[in-house]
Backbone as JSON Lines, residues from 0, in Angstrom:
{"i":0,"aa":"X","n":[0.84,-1.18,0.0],"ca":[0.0,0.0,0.0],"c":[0.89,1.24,0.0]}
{"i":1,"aa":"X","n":[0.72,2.17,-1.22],"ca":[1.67,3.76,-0.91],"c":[0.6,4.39,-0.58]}
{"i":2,"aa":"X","n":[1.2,5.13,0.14],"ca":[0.26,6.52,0.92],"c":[0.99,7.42,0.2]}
{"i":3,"aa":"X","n":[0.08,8.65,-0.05],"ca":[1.04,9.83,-0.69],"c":[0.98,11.15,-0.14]}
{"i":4,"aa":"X","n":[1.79,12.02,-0.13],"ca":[2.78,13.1,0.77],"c":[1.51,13.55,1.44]}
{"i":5,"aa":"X","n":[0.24,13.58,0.3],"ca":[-1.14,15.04,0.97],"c":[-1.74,13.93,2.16]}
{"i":6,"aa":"X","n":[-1.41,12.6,1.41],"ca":[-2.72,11.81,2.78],"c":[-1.43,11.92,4.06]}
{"i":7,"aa":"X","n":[-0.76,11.59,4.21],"ca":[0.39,11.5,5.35],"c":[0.05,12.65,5.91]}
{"i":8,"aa":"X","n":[0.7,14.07,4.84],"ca":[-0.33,15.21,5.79],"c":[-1.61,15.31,6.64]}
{"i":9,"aa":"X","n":[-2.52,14.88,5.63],"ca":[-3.89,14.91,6.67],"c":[-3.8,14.38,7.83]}
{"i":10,"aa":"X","n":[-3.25,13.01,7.81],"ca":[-3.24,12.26,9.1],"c":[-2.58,12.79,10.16]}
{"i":11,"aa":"X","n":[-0.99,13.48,9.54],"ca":[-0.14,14.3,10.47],"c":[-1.57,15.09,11.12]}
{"i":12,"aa":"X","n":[-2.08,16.12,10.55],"ca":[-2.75,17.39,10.84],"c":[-3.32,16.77,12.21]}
{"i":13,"aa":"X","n":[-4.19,15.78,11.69],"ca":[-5.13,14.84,12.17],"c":[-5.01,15.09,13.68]}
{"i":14,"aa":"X","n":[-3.63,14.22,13.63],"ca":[-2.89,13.68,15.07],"c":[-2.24,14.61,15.87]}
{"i":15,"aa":"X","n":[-1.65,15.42,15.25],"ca":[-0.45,16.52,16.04],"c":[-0.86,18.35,15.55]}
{"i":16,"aa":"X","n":[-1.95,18.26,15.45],"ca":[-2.17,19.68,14.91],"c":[-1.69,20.55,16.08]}
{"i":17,"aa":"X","n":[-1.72,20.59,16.87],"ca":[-0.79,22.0,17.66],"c":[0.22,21.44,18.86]}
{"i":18,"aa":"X","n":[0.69,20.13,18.09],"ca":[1.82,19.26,18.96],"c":[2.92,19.78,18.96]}
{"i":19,"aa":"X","n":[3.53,20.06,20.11],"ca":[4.71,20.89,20.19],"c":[6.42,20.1,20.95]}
{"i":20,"aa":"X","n":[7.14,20.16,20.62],"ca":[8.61,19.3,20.64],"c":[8.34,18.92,22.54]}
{"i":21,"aa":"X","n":[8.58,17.78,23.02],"ca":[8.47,17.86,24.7],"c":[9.76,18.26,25.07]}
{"i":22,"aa":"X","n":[9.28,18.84,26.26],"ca":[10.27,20.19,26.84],"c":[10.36,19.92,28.07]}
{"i":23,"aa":"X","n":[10.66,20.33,29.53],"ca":[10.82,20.3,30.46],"c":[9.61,20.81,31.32]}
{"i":24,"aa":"X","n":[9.45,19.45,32.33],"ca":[8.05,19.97,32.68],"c":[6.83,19.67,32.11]}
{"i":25,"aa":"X","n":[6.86,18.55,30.91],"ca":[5.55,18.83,29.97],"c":[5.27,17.55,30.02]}
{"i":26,"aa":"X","n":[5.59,16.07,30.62],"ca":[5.83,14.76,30.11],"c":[6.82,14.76,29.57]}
{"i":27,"aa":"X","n":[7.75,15.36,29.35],"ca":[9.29,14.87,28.35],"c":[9.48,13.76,29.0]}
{"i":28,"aa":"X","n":[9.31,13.3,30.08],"ca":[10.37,12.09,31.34],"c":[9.51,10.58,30.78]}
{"i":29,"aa":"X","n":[8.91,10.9,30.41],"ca":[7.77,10.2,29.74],"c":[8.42,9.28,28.45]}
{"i":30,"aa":"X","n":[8.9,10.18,27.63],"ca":[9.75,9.98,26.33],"c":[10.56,9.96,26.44]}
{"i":31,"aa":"X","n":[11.97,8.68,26.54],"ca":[13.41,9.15,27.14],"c":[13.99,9.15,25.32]}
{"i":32,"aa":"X","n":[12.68,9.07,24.13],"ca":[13.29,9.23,22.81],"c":[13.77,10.43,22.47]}
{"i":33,"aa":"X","n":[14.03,11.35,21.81],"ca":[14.03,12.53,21.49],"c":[13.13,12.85,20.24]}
{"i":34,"aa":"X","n":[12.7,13.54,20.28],"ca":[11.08,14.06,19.09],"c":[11.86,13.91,17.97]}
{"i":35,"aa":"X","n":[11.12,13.4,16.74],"ca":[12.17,13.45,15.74],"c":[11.01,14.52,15.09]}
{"i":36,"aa":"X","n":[11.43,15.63,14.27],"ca":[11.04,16.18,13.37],"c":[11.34,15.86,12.4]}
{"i":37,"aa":"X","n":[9.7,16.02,11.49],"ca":[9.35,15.12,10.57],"c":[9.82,15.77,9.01]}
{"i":38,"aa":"X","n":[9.36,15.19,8.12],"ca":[10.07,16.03,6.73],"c":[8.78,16.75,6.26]}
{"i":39,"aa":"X","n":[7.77,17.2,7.18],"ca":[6.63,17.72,6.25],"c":[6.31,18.34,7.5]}
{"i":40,"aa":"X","n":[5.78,19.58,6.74],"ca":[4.99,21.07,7.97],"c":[3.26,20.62,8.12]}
{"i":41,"aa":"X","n":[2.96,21.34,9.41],"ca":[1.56,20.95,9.95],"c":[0.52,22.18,9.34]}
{"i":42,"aa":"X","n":[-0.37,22.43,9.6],"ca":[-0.96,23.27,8.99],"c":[-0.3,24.89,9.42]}
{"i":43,"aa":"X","n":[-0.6,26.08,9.03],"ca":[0.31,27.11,9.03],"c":[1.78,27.46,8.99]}
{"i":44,"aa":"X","n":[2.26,26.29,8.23],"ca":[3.6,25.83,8.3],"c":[4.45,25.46,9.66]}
{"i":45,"aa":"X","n":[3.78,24.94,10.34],"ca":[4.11,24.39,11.83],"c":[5.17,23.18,11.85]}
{"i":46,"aa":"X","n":[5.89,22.98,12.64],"ca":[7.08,21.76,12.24],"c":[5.97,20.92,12.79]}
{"i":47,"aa":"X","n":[6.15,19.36,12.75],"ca":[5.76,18.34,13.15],"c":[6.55,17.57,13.69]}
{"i":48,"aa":"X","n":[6.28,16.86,14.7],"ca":[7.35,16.0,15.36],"c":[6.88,15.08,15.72]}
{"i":49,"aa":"X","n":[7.17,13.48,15.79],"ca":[7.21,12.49,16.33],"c":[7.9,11.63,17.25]}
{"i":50,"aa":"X","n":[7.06,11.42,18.57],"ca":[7.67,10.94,19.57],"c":[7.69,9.57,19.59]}
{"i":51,"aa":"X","n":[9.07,8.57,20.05],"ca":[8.95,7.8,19.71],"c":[10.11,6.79,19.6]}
{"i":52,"aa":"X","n":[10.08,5.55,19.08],"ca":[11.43,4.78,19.02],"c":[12.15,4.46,17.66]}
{"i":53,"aa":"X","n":[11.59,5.34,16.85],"ca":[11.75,5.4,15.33],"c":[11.26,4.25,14.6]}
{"i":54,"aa":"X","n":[10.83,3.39,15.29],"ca":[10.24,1.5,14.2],"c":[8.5,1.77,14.03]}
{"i":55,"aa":"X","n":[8.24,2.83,14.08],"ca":[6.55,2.63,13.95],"c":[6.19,2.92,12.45]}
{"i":56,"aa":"X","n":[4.97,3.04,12.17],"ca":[4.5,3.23,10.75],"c":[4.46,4.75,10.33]}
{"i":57,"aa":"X","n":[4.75,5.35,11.0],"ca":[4.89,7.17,10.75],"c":[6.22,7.05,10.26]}
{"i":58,"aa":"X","n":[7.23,6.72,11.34],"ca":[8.6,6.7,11.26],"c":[8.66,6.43,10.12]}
{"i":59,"aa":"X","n":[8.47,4.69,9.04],"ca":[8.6,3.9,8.23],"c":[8.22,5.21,7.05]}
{"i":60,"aa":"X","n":[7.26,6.0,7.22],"ca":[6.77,6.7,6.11],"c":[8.01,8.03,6.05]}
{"i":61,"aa":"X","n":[8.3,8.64,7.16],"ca":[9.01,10.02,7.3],"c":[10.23,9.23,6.69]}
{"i":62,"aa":"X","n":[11.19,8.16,6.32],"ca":[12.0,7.5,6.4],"c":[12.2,7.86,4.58]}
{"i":63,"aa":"X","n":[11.0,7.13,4.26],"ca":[10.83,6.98,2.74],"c":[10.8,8.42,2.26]}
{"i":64,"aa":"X","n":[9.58,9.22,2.37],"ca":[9.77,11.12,2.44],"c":[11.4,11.49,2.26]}
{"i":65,"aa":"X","n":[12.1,11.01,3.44],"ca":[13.85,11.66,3.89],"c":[14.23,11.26,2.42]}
{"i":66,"aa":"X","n":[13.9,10.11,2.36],"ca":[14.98,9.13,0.96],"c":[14.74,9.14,-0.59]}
{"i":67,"aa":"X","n":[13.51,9.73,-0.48],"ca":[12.77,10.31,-1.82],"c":[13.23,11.99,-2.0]}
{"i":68,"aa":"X","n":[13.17,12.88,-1.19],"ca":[13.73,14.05,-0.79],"c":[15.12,14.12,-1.17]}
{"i":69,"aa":"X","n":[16.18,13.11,-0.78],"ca":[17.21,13.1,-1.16],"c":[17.48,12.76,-2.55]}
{"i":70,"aa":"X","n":[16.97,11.88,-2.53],"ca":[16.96,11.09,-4.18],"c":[16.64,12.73,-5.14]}
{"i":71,"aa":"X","n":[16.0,13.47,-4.46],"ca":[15.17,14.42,-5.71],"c":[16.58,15.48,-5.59]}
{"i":72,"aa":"X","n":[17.03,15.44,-4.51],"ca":[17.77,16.6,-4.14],"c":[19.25,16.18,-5.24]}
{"i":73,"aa":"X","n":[19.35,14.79,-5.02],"ca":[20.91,14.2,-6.06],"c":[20.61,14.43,-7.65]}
{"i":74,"aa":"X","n":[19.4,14.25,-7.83],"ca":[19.02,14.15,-9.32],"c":[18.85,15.66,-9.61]}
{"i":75,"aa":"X","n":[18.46,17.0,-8.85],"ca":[18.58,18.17,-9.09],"c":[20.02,19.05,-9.49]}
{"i":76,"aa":"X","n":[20.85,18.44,-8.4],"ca":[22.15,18.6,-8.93],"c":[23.09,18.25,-9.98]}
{"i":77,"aa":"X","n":[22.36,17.01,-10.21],"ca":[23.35,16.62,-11.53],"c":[22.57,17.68,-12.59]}
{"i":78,"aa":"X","n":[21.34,17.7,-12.98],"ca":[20.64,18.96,-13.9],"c":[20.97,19.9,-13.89]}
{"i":79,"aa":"X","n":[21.84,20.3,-12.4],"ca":[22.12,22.17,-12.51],"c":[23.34,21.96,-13.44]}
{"i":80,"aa":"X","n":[24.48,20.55,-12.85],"ca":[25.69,20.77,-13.22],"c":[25.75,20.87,-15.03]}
{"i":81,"aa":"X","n":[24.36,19.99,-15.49],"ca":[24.33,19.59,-17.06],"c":[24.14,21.93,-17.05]}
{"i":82,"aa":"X","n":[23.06,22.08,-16.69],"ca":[22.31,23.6,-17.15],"c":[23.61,24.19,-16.99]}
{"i":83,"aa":"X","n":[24.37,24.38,-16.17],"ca":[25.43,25.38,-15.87],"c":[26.9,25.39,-17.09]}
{"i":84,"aa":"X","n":[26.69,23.67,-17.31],"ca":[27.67,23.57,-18.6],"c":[28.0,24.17,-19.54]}
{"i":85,"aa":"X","n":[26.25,24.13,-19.97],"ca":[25.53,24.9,-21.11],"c":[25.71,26.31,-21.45]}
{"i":86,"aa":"X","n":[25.98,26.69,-22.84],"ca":[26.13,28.53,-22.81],"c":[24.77,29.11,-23.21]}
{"i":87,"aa":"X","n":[23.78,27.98,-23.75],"ca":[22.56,28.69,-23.8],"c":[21.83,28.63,-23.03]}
{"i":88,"aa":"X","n":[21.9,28.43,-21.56],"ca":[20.88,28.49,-20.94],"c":[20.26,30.19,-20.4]}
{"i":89,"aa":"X","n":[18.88,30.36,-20.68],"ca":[17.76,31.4,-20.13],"c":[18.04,32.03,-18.84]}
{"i":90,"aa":"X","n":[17.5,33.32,-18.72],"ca":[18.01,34.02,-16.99],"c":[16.31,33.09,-16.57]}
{"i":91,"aa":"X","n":[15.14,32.81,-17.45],"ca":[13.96,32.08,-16.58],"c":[14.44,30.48,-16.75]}
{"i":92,"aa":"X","n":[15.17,30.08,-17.26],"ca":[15.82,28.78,-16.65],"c":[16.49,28.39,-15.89]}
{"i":93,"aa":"X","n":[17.6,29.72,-15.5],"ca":[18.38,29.99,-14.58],"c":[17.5,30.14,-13.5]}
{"i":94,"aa":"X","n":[16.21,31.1,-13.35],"ca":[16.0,30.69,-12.28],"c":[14.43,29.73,-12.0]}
{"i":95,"aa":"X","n":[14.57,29.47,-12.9],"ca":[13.34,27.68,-12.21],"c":[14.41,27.09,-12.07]}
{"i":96,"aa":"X","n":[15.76,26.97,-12.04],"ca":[16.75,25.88,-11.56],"c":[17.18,26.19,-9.97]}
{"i":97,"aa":"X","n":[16.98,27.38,-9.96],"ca":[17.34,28.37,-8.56],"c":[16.2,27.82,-7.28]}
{"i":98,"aa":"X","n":[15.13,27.93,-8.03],"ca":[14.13,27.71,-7.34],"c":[14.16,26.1,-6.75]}
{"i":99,"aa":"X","n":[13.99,25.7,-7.6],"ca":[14.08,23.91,-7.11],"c":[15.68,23.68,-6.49]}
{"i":100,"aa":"X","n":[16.51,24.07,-6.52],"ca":[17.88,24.17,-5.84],"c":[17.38,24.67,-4.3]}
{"i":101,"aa":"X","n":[16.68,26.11,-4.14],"ca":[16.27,26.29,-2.91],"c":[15.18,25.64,-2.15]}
{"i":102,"aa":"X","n":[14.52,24.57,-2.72],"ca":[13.33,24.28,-2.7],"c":[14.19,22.64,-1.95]}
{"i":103,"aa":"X","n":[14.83,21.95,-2.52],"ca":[15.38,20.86,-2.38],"c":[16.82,21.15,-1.31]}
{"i":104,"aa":"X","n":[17.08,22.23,-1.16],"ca":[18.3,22.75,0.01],"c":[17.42,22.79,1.42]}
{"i":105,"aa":"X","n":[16.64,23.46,1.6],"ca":[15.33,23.56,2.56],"c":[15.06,21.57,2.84]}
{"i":106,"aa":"X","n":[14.61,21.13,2.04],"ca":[14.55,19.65,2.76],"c":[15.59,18.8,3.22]}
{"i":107,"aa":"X","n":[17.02,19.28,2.6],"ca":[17.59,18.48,3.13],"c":[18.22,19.14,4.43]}
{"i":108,"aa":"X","n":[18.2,20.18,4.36],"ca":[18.64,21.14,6.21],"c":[18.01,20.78,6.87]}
{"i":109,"aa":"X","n":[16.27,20.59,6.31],"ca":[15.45,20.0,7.81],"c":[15.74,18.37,8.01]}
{"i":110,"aa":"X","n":[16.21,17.25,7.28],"ca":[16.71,16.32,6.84],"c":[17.53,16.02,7.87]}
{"i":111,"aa":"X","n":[18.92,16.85,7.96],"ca":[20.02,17.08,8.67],"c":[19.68,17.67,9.82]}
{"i":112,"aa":"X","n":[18.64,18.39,10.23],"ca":[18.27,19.15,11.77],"c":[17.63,18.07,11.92]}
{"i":113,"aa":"X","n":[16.65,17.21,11.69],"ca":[16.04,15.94,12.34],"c":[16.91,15.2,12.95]}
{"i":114,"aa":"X","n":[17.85,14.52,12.12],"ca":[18.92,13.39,12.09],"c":[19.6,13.48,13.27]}
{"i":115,"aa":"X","n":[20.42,15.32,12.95],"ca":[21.41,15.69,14.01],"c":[20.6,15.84,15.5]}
{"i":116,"aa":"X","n":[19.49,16.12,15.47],"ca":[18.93,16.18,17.06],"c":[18.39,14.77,17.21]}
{"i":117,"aa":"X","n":[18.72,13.43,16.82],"ca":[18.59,12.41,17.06],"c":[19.9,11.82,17.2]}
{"i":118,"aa":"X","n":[20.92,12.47,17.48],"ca":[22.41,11.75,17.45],"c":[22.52,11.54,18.85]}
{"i":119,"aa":"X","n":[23.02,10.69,19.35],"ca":[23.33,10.47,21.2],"c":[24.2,11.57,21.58]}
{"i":120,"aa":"X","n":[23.78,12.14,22.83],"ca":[24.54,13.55,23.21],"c":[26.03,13.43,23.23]}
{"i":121,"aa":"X","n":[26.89,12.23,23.63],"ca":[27.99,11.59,23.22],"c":[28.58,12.41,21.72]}
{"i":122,"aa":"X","n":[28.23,12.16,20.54],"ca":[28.02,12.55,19.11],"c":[28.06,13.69,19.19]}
{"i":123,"aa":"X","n":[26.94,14.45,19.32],"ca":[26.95,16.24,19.45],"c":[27.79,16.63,20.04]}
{"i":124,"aa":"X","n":[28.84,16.03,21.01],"ca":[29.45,17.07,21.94],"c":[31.14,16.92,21.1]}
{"i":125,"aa":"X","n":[31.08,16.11,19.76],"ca":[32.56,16.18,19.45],"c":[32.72,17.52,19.66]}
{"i":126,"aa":"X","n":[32.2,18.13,18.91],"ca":[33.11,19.22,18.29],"c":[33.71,20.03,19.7]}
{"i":127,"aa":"X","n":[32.67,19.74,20.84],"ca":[33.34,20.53,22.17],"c":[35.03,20.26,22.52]}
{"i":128,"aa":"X","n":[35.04,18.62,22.14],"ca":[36.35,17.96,22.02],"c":[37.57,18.53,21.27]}
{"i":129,"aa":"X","n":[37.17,18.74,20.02],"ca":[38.07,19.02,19.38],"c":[38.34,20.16,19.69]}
{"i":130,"aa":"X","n":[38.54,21.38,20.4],"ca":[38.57,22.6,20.63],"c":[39.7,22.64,21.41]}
């Protein structure tokens, strides 16, 4: 069965419409997971987050989203590198290439802010190390 990006939304909306990251004081002690933020916004462009052990059927879906996202983001780049080759390319090709470049940079930062606030605090604290 594929579910696709708008139904995942609805259901997100559904479930977490004004769900907010757990914080101190709120049930966090509750969740010793850390919220993963998801690859898709809630209604008013709200982040979404899922609490959790990452093996559930949300997870399984945000997983595929991350890996399709990327996939779009590798296949955008090789197109800029072909467009940029090129001496005829358009200033409106130049920028519908701009656009989907910023459009596909945006998913993978939130991609990388999910991931990285799911790393064991161990992980995050290299860089304190190396200093």
């Amino acid at each position: 069965m594929v579910i696709s990006p708008l139904e995942v939304d609805d259901v997100n909306h559904a479930i977490a419409k004004n769900f907010e990251p757990p914080s101190e004081g709120d049930g966090a002690a509750e969740h010793p997971e850390p919220a993963r933020l998801l690859p898709w916004s809630g209604s008013g462009d709200k982040p979404c987050y899922l609490v959790g052990d990452g093996t559930g059927y949300v997870s399984r879906i945000a997983d595929d989203i991350e890996r399709t996202q990327l996939d779009m983001a590798d296949g955008l780049l090789g197109h800029a590198e072909d467009m940029l080759a090129c001496e005829r390319v358009t200033v409106p090709e130049l920028r519908f290439l701009a656009r989907g470049l910023t459009d596909v940079l945006w998913d993978v930062r939130r991609i990388a802010e999910s991931r990285g606030a799911r790393l064991p605090a161990t992980a995050q604290g290299l860089d304190a190390c190396e200093e």
